[in-house]
C-alpha positions as CSV (number, residue, x, y, z in Angstrom):
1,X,23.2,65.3,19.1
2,X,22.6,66.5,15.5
3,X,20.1,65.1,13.0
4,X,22.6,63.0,11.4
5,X,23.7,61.2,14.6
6,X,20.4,61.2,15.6
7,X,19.5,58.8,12.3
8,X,22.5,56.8,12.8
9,X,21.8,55.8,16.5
10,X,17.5,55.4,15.3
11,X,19.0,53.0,12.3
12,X,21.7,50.9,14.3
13,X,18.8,50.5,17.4
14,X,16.4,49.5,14.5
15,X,18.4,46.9,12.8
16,X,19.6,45.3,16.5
17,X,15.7,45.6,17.3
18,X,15.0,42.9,14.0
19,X,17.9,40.6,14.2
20,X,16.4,40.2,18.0
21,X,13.1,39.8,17.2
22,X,14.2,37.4,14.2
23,X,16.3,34.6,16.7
24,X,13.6,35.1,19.1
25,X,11.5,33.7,16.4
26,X,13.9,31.5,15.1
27,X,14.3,29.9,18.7
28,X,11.2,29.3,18.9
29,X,10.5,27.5,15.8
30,X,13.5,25.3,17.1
31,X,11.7,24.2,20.4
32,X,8.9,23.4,18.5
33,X,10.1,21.2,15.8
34,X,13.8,21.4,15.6
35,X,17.0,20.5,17.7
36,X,20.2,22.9,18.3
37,X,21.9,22.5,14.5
38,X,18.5,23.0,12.8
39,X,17.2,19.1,12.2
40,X,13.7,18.5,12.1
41,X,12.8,16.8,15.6
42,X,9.2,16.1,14.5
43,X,9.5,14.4,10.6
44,X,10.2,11.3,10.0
45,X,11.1,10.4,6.0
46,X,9.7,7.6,4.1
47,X,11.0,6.1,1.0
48,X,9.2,3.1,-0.6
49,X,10.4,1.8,-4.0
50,X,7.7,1.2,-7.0
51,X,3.9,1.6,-7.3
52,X,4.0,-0.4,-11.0
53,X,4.6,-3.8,-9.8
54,X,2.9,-4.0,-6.4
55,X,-0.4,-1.8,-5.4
56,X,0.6,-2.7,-1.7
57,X,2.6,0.4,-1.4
58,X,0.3,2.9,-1.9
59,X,-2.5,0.5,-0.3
60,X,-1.3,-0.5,2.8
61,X,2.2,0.3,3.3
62,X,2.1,3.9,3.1
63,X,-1.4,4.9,5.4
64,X,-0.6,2.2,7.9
65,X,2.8,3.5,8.7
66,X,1.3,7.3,8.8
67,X,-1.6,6.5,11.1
68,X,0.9,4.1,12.7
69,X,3.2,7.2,13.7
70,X,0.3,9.5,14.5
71,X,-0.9,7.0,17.0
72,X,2.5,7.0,18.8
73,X,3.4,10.7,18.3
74,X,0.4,13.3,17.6
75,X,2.7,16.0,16.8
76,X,4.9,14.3,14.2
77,X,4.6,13.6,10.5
78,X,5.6,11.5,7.9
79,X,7.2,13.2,4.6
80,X,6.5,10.3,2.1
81,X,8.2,10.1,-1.6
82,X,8.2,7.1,-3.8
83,X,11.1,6.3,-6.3
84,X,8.7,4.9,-9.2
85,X,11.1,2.3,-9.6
86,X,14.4,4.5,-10.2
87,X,17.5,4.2,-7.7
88,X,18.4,7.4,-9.3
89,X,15.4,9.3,-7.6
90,X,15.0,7.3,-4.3
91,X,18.8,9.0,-4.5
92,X,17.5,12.5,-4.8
93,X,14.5,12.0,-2.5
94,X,16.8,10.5,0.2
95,X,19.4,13.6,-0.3
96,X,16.3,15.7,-0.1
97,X,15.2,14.7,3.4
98,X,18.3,14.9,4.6
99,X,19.0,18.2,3.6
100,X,15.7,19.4,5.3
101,X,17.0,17.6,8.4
102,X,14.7,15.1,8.8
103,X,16.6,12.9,11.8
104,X,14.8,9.2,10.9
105,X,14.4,7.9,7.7
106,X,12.1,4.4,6.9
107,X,14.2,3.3,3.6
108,X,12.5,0.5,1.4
109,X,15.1,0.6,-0.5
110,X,14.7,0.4,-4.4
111,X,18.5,-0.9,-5.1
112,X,19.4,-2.2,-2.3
113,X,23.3,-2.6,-2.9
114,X,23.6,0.7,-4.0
115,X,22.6,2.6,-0.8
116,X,25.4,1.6,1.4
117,X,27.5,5.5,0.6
118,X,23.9,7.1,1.3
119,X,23.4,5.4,4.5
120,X,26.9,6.0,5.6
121,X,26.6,9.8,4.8
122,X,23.5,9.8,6.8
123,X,24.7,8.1,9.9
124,X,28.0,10.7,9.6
125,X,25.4,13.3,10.1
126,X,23.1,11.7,13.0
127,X,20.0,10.8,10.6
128,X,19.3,7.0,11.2
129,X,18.1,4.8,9.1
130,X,15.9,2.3,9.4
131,X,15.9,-0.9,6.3
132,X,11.9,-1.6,5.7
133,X,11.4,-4.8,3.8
134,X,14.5,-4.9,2.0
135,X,17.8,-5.4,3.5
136,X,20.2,-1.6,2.5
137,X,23.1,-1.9,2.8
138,X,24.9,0.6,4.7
139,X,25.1,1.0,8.5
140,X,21.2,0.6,9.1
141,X,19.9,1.4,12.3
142,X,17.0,-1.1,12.0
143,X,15.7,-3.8,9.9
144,X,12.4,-4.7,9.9
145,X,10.8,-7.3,7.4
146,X,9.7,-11.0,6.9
147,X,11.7,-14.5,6.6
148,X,12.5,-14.2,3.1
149,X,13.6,-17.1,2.5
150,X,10.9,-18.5,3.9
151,X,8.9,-16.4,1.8
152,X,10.2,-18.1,-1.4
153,X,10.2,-22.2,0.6
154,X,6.5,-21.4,1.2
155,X,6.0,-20.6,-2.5
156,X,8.0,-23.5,-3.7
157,X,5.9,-25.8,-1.5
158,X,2.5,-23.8,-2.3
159,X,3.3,-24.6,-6.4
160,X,4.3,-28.3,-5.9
161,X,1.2,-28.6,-3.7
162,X,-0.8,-27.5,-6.7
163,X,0.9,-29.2,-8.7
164,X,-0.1,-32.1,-6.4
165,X,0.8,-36.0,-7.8
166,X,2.0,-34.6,-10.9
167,X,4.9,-32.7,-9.2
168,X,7.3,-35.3,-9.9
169,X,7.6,-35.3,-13.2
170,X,6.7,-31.8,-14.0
171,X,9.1,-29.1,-15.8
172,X,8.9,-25.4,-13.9
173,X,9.1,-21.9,-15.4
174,X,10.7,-19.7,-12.6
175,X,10.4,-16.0,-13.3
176,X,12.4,-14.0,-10.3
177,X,13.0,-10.5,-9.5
178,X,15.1,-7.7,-9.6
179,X,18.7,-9.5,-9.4
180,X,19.6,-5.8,-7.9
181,X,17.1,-7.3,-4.6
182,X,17.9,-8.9,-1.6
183,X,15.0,-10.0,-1.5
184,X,14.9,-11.6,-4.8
185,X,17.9,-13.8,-3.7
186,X,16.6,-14.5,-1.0
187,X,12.7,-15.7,-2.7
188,X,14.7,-17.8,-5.4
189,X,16.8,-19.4,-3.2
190,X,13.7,-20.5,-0.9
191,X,12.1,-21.8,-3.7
192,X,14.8,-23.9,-4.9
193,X,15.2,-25.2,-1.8
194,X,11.4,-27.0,-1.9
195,X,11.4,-27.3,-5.6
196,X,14.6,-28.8,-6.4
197,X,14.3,-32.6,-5.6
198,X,10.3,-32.5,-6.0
199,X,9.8,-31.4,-9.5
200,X,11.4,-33.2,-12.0
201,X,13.7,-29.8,-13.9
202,X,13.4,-26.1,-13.8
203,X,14.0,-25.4,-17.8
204,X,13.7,-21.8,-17.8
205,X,15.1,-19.3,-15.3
206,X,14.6,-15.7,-16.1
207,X,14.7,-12.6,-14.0
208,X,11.1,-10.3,-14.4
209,X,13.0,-7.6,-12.9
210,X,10.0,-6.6,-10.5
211,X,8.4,-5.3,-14.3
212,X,4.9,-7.3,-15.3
213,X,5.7,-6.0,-19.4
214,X,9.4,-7.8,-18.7
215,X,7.7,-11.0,-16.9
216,X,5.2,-10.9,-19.9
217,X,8.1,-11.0,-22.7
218,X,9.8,-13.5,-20.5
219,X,7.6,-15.9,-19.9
220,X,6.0,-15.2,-24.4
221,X,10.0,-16.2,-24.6
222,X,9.6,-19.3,-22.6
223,X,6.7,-20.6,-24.6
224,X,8.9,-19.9,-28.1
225,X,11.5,-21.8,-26.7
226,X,9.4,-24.9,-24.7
227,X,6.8,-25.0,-26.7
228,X,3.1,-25.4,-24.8
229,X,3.7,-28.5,-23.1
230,X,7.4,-27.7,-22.2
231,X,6.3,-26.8,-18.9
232,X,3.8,-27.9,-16.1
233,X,4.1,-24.8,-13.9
234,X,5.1,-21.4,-13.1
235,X,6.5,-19.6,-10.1
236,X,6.5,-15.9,-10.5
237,X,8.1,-14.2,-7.3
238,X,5.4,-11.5,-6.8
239,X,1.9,-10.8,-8.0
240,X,2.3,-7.7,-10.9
241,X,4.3,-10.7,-12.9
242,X,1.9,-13.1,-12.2
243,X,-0.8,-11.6,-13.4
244,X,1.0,-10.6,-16.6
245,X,2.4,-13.9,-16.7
246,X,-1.0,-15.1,-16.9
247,X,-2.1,-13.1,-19.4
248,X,0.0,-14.1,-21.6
249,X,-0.6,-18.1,-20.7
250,X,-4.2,-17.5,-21.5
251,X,-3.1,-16.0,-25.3
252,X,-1.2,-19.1,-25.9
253,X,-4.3,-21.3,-24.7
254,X,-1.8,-22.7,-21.8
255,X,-3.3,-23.8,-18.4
256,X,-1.3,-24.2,-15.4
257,X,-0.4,-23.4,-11.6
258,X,0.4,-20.1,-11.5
259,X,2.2,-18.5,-7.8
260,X,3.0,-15.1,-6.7
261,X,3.3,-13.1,-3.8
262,X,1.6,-9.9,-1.8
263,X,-1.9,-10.7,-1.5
264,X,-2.9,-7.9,-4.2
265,X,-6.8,-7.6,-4.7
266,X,-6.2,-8.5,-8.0
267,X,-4.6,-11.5,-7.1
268,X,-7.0,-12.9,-4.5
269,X,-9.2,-11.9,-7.2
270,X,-7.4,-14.3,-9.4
271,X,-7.2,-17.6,-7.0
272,X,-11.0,-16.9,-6.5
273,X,-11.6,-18.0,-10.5
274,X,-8.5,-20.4,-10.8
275,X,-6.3,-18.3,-13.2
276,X,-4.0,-17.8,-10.2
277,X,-3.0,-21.1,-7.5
278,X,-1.6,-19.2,-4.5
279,X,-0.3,-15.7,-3.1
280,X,2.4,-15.1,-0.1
281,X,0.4,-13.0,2.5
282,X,2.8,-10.6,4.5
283,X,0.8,-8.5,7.2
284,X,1.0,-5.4,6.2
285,X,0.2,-3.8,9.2
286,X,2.3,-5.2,11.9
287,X,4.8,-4.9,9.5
288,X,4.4,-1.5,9.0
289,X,3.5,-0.7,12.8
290,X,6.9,-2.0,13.8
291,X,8.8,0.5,11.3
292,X,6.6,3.1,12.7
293,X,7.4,2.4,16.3
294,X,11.4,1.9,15.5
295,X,11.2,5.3,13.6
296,X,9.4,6.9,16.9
297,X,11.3,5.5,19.2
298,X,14.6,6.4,17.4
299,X,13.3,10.2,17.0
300,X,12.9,10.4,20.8
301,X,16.2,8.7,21.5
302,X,14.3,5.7,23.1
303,X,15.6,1.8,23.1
304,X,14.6,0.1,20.2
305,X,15.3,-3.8,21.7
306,X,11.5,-4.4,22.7
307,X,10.9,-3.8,18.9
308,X,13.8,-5.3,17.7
309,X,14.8,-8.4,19.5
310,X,16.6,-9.9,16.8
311,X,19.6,-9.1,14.5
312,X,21.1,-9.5,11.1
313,X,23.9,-9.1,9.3
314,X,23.8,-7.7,5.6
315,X,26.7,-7.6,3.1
316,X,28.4,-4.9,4.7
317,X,27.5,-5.0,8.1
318,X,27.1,-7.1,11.1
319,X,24.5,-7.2,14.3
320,X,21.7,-5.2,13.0
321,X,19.1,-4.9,15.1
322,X,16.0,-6.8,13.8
323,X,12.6,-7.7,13.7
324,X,11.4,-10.3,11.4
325,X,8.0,-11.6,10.6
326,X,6.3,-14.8,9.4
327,X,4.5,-14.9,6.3
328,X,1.3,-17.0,5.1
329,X,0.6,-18.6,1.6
330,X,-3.2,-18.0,0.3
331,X,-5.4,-20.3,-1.2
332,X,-8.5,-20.4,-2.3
333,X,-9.5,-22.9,0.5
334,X,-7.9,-20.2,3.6
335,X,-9.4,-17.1,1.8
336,X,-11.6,-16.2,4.4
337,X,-9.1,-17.4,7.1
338,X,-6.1,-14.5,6.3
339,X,-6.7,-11.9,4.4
340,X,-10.3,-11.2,5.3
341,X,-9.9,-12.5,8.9
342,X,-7.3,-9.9,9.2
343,X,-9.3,-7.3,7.5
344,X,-7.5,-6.3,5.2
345,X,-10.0,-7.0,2.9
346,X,-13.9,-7.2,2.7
347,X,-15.5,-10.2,1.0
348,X,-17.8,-7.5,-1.2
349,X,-14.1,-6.0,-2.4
350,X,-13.3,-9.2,-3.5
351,X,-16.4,-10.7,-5.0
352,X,-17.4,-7.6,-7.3
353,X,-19.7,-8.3,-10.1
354,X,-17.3,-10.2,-12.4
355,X,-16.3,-12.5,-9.9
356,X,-19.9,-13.3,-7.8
357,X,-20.5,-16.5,-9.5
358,X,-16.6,-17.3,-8.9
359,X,-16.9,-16.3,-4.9
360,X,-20.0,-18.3,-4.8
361,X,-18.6,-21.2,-5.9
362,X,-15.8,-20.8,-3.7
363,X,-17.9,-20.2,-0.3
364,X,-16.9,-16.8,-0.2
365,X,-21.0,-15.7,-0.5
């Protein structure tokens, strides 16, 4: 064999010798976190919508769900994204995990109606999808949330409570959320459901848009047009409004009930001094263990009925597999009897210096 030949055969041995040694390697990085085509056997994606309106995202929503899944599976992990309040980037960030073959993907969906082509293009390539607090459309895997129309009955009947004998003849502001929200439907319809009948007119009907400047602007535009005694009380659908609803109640000298919904700090803050009447308490946590445990249990192929024992249908499909939970309204009288009895918060979070003398009063201290 000459030197040349001898080179040749060296090389071609060499080269066979790495591609070896490279799918050896490449095998075993697949047993270890990834199935046949390459998808990531280990991951599960999480998309939640907006950390402007609501802190509860980023609060509870988010660490629950990851220690939720670490409990179940030590070996897996949560790749988390938020859309800051953009469909167009909950878009991207969905395209994203799917494209690093994440298999399960806990979607709280920021436009709701617009996902159903995503969800479809997912479930064409084996990734499931699993609707967490708001309803996507698309061929979900999994829903898990609360009674939403309860949701918005229980803040009806929580502002005509505060509202107590005057109810009757009192006017109502109602400022609603994103129109672009299942949810939202769902909240307003609730709440029309106890109010209508029991106050005497709703006079202004805006949506806020999930955004506390538009609920601010709204609710300065409802005061142009009512003047200050056009109106006896406001229902905001979530807490980010209310509080900028407030604000802007407070400029105009105006004093009345005041709702949300998601048992923020802030809020409970609020009821403890007045300037808010009642929050809608949704459990964080077993709402968020239950998405955990669906996403688990659909990563390792396992039954999701024991989770899931009821269904759903949304706009464009039928049968979803379900697990709904009940919500709570807060007052200042059952404080101490939900969201601190359920730890998920401390009486000295809520009753910080500036509002001592208000917890006090309140039998909080």
């Amino acid at each position: 064999m000459n030197a040349m030949m001898r080179r040749a055969v060296i090389g071609t041995a060499a080269v066979s010798m790495a591609l070896s040694m490279a799918a050896c390697g490449k095998a075993g990085s697949d047993n270890k976190s990834s199935d046949a085509k390459g998808g990531d056997t280990k991951s599960i994606g999480l998309l939640l919508p907006e950390n402007a309106s609501s802190t509860r995202y980023e609060s509870f929503d988010k660490p629950f769900i990851e220690a939720k899944v670490k409990a179940l599976c030590s070996d897996c992990n949560v790749k988390y994204s938020n859309a800051e309040g953009s469909a167009a980037k909950q878009k991207q960030q969905f395209d994203t995990l799917i494209a690093q073959g994440v298999k399960v993907i806990i979607l709280d969906a920021f436009d709701a109606a617009s996902t159903q082509s995503w969800v479809k293009e997912a479930a064409d390539k084996g990734v499931k999808v699993i609707a967490y607090d708001r309803l996507a459309t698309g061929p979900v895997s999994a829903y898990v949330s609360f009674d939403n129309e309860k949701v918005g009955e229980l803040q009806g009947q929580a502002l005509v409570d505060a509202l107590g004998a005057k109810a009757a003849d009192s006017n109502i502001v109602m400022i609603n959320g994103d129109d672009a929200d299942p949810n939202a439907g769902k909240f307003k319809a609730g709440a029309h459901k106890i109010l209508d009948g029991k106050v005497k007119k709703v006079v202004y009907e805006q949506s806020g848009e999930w955004k506390p400047t538009v609920a601010g602007q709204k609710i300065g535009a409802a005061i142009t047009q009512l003047g200050k005694d056009g109106f006896q009380a406001v229902y905001s659908a979530n807490d980010g409004m209310a509080a900028a609803i407030i604000t802007q109640l407070k400029s105009a000298g105006i004093k009345v009930p005041v709702g949300g919904q998601d048992a923020g700090l802030d809020a409970i803050q609020r009821i403890v001094t007045g300037d808010q009447s009642y929050t809608i308490y949704k459990a964080y946590k077993p709402l968020a263990d239950s998405a955990a445990e669906l996403a688990v249990d659909l990563l390792q192929s396992k039954d999701i009925k024991s989770v899931a024992s009821s269904s759903i249908d949304s706009d464009t499909d039928k049968g979803i597999p379900a697990k709904l939970l009940d919500p709570k309204v807060v007052t200042v009288a059952n404080i101490k009897d939900t969201v601190i009895a359920d730890g998920l918060y401390k009486v000295a979070d809520i009753c910080t210096g500036d509002y001592a003398a208000a917890c006090k009063t309140a039998g909080l201290q």
